[in-house]
N, C-alpha and C positions, 0 to 999 in steps of 0.2 A: 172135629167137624160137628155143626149143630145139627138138630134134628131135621130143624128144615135145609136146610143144605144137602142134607141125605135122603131126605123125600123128594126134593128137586131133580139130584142124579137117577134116583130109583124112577122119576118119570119120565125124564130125557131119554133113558137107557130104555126104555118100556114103547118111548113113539118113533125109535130110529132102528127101525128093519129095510129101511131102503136097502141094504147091502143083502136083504135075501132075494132080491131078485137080479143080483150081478152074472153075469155070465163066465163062465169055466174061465174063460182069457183073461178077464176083469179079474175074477180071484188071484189067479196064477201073481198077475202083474202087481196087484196090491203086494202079495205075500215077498215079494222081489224084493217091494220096497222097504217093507217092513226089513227084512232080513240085512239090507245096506245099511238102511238107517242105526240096526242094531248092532253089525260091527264096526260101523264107521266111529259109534258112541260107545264102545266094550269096556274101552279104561274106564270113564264113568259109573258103566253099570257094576264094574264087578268094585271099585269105590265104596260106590249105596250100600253092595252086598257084604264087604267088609264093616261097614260102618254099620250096617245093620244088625250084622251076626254080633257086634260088639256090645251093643245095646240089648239085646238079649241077653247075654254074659252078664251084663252089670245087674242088671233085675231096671233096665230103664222103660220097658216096653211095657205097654197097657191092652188087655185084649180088645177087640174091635168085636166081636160077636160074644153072646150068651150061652148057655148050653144048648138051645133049642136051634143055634144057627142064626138068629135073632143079631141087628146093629144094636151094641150098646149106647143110648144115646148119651150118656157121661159118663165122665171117667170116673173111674174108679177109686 
């Protein structure tokens, strides 16, 4: 991911609080969906999660933060 690509999400994610003003119901219902949508897709996810944990194994993985918590903006 480039740098600006990750200053773009870091802004995105910085002006969408609309969901703190959701109501109790509105949470509940979101989290519903959320919860479907993630066993409806589970083969999938535990997939990633195989494939991921495997990529780690090999040494194919590159860290994404610094020691400070910091986005690395290139690899490594």
């Amino acid at each position: 991911m480039t740098a600006k690509k990750i200053d773009e999400q870091i802004e995105w994610a910085g002006n969408d609080d609309d969901w703190l003003n959701d109501s109790e119901e509105e949470m509940l219902a979101e989290d519903a969906l959320w919860e479907d949508m993630f066993a409806r897709n589970a083969g999938m996810f535990n997939a990633f999660d195989k494939e991921a944990e495997i990529e780690i194994e090999l040494g194919l993985t590159q860290p994404m933060f610094d020691g400070d918590g910091l986005f690395l903006l290139e690899t490594q």
